[in-house]
SEFIZA-3560 file (N, C-alpha, C; in Angstrom, 3 decimals):
REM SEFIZA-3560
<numar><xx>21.581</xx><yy>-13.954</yy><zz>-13.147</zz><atom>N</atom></numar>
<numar><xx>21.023</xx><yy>-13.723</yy><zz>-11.811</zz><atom>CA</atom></numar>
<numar><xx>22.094</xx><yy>-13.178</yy><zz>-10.865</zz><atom>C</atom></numar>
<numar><xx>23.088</xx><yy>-14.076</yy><zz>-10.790</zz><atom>N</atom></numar>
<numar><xx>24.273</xx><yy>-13.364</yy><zz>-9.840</zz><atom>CA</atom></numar>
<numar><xx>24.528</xx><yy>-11.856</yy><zz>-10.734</zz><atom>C</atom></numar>
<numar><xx>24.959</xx><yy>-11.727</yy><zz>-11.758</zz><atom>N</atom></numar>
<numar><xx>25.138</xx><yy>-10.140</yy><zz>-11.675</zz><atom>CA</atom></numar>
<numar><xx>24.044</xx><yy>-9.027</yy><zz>-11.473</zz><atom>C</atom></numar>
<numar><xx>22.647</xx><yy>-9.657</yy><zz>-11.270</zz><atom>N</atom></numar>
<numar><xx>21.802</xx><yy>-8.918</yy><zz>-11.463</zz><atom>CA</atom></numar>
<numar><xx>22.123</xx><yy>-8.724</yy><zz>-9.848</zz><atom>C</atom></numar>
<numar><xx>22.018</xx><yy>-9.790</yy><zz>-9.237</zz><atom>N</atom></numar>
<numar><xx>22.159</xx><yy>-9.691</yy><zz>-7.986</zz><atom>CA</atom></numar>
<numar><xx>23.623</xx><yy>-8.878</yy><zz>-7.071</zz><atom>C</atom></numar>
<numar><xx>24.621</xx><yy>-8.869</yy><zz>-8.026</zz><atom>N</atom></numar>
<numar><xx>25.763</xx><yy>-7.593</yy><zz>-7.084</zz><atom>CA</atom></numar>
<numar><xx>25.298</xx><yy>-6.608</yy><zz>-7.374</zz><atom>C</atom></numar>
<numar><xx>24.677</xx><yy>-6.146</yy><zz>-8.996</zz><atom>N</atom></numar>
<numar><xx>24.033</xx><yy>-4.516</yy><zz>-9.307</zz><atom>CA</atom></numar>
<numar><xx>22.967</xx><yy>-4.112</yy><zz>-8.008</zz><atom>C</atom></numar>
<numar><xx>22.285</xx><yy>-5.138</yy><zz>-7.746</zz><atom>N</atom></numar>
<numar><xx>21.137</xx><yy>-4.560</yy><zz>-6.823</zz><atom>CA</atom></numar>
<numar><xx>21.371</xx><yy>-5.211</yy><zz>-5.742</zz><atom>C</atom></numar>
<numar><xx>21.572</xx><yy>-4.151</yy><zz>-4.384</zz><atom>N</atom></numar>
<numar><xx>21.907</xx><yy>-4.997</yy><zz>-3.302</zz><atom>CA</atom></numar>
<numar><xx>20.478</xx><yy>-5.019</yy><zz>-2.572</zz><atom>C</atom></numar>
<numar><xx>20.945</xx><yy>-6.613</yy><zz>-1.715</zz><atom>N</atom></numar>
<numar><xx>19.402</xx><yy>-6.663</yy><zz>-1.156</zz><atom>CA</atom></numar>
<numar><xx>19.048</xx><yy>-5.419</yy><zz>-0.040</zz><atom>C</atom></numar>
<numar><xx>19.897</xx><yy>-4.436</yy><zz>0.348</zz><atom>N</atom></numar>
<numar><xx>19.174</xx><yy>-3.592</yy><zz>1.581</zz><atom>CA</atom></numar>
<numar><xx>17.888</xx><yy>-2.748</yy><zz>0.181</zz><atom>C</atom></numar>
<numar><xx>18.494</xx><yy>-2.213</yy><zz>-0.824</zz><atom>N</atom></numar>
<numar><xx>17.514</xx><yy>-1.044</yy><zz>-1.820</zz><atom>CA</atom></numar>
<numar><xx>16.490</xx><yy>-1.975</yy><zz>-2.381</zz><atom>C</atom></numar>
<numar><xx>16.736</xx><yy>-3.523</yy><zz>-2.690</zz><atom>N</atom></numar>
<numar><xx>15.907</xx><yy>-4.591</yy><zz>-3.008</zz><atom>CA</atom></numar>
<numar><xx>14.693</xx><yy>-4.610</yy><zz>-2.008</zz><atom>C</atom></numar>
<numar><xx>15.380</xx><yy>-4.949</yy><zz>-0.856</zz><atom>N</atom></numar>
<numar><xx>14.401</xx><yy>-4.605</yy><zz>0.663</zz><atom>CA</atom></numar>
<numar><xx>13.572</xx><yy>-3.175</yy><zz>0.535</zz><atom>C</atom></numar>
<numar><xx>13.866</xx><yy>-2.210</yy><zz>0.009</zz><atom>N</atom></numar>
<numar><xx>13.248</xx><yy>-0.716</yy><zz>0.338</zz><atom>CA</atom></numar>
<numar><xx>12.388</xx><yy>-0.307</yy><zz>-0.430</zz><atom>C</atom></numar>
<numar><xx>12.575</xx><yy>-0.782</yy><zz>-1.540</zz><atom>N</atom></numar>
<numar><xx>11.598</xx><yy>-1.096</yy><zz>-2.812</zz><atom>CA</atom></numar>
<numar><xx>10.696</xx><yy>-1.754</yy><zz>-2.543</zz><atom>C</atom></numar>
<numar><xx>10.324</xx><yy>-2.725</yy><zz>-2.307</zz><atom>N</atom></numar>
<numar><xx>9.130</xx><yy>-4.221</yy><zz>-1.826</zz><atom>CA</atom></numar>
<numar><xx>8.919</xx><yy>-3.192</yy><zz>-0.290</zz><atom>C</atom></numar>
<numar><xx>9.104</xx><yy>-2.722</yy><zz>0.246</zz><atom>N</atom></numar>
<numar><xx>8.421</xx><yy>-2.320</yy><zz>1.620</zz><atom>CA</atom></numar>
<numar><xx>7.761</xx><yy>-0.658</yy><zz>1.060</zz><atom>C</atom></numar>
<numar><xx>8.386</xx><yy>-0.590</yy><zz>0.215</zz><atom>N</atom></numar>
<numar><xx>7.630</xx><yy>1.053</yy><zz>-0.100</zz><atom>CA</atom></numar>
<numar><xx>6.283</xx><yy>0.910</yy><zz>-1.167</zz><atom>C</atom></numar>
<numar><xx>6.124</xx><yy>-0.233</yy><zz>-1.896</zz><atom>N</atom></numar>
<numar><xx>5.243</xx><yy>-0.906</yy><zz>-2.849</zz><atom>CA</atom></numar>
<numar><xx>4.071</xx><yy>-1.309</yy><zz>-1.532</zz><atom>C</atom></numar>
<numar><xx>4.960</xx><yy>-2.327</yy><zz>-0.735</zz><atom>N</atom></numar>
<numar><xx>3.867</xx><yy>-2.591</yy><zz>0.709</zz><atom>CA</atom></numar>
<numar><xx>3.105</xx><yy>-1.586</yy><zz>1.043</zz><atom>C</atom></numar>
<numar><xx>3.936</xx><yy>-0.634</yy><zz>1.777</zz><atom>N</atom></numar>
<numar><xx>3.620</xx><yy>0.366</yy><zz>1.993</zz><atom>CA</atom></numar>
<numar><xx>2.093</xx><yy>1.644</yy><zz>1.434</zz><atom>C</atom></numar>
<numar><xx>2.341</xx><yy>1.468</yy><zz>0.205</zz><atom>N</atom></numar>
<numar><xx>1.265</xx><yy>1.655</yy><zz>-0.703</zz><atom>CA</atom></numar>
<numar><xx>0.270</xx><yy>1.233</yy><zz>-0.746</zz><atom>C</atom></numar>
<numar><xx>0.612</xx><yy>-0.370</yy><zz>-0.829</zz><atom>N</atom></numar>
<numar><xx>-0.995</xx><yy>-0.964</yy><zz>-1.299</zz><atom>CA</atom></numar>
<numar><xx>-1.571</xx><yy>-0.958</yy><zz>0.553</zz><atom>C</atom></numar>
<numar><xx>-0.966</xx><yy>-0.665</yy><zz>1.325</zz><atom>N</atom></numar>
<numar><xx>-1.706</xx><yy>-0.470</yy><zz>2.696</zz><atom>CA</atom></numar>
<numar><xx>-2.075</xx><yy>0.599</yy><zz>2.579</zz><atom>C</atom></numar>
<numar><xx>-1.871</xx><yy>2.117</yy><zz>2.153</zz><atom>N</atom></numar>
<numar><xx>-2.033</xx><yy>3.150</yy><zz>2.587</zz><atom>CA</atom></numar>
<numar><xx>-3.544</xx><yy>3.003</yy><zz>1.604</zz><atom>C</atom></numar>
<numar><xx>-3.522</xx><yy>2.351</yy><zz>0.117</zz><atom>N</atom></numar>
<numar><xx>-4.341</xx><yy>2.220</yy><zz>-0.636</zz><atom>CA</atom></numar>
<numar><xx>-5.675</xx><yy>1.677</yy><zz>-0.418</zz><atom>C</atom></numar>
<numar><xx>-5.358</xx><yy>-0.102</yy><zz>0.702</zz><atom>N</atom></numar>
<numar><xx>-6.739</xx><yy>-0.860</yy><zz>1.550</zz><atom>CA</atom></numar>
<numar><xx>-7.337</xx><yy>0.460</yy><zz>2.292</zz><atom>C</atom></numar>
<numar><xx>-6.494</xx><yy>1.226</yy><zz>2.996</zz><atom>N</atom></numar>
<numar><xx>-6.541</xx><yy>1.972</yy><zz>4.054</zz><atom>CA</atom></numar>
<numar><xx>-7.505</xx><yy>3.047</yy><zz>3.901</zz><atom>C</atom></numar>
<numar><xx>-7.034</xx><yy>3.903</yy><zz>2.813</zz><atom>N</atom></numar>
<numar><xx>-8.062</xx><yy>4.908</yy><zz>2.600</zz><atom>CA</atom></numar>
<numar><xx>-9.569</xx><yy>4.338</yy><zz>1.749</zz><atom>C</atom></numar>
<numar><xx>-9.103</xx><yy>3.247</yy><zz>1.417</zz><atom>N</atom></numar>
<numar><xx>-10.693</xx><yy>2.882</yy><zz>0.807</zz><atom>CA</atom></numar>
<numar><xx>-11.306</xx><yy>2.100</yy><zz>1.540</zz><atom>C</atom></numar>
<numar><xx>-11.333</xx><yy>1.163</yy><zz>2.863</zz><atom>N</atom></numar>
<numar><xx>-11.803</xx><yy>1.525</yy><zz>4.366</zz><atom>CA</atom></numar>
<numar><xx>-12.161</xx><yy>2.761</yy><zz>4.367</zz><atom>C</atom></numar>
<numar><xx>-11.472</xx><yy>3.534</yy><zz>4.656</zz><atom>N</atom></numar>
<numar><xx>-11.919</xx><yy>5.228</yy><zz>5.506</zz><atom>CA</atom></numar>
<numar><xx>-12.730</xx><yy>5.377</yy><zz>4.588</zz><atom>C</atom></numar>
<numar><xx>-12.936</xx><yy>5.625</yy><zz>3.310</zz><atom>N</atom></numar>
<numar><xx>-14.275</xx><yy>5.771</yy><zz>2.318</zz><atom>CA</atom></numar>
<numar><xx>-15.125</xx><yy>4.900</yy><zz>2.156</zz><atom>C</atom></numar>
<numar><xx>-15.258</xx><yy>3.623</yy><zz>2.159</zz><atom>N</atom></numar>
<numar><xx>-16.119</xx><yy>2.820</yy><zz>2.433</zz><atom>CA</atom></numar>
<numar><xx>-17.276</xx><yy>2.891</yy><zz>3.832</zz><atom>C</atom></numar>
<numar><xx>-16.369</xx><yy>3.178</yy><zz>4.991</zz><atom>N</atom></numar>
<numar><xx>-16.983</xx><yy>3.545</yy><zz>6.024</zz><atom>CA</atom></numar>
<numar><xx>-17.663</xx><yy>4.823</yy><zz>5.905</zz><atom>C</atom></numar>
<numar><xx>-16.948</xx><yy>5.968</yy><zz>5.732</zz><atom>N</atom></numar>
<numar><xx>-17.338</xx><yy>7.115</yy><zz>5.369</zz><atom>CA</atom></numar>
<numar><xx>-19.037</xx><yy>7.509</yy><zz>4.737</zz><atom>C</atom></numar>
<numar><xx>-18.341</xx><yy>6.616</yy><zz>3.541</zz><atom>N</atom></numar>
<numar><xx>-19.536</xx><yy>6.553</yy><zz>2.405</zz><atom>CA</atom></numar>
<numar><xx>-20.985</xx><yy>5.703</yy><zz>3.578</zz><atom>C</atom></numar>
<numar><xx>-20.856</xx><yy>4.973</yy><zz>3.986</zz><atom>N</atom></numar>
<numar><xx>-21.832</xx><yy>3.638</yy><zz>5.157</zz><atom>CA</atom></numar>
<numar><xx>-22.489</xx><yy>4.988</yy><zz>5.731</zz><atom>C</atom></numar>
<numar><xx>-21.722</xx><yy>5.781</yy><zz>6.765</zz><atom>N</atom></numar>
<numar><xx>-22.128</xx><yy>6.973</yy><zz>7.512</zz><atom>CA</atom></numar>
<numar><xx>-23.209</xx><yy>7.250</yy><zz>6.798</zz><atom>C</atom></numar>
<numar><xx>-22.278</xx><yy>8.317</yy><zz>5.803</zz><atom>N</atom></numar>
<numar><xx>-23.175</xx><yy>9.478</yy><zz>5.037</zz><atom>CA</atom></numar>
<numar><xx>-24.784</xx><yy>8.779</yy><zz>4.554</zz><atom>C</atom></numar>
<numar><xx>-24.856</xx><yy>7.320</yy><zz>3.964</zz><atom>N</atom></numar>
<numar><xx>-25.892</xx><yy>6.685</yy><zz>3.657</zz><atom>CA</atom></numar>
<numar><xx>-26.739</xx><yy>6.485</yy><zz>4.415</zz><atom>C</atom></numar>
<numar><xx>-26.585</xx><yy>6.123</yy><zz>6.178</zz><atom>N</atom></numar>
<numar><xx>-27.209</xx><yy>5.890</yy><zz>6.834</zz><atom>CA</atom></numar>
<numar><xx>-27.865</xx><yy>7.480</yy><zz>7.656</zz><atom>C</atom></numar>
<numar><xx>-26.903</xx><yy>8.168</yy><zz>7.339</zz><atom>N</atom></numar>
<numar><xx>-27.344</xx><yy>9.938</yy><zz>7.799</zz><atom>CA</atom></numar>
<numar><xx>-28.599</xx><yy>10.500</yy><zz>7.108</zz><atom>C</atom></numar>
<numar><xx>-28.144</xx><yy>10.009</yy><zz>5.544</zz><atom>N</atom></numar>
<numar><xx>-28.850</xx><yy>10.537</yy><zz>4.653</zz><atom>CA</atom></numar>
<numar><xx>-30.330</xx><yy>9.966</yy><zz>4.214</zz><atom>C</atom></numar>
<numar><xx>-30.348</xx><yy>8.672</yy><zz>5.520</zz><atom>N</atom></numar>
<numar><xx>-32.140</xx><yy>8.242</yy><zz>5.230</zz><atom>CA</atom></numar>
<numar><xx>-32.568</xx><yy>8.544</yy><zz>6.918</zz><atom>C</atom></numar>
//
């Protein structure tokens, strides 16, 4: 663990886990915007 831990310092440890974050938000995010999207078009389309 400690050598794993001098190879990888926690700032790129930190940048990694926020860019993964990052993702699975952008991921909730656009499938909201299509979920809603999709609601629209259904309710347009009767």
């Amino acid at each position: 663990m400690t050598q794993q831990r001098c190879y990888y310092p926690p700032l790129r440890r930190i940048r990694t886990r926020y860019s993964v974050g990052a993702k699975i938000f952008l991921l909730l995010w656009a499938a909201g915007l299509g979920g809603t999207l999709y609601s629209l078009y259904s309710v347009l389309a009767y």
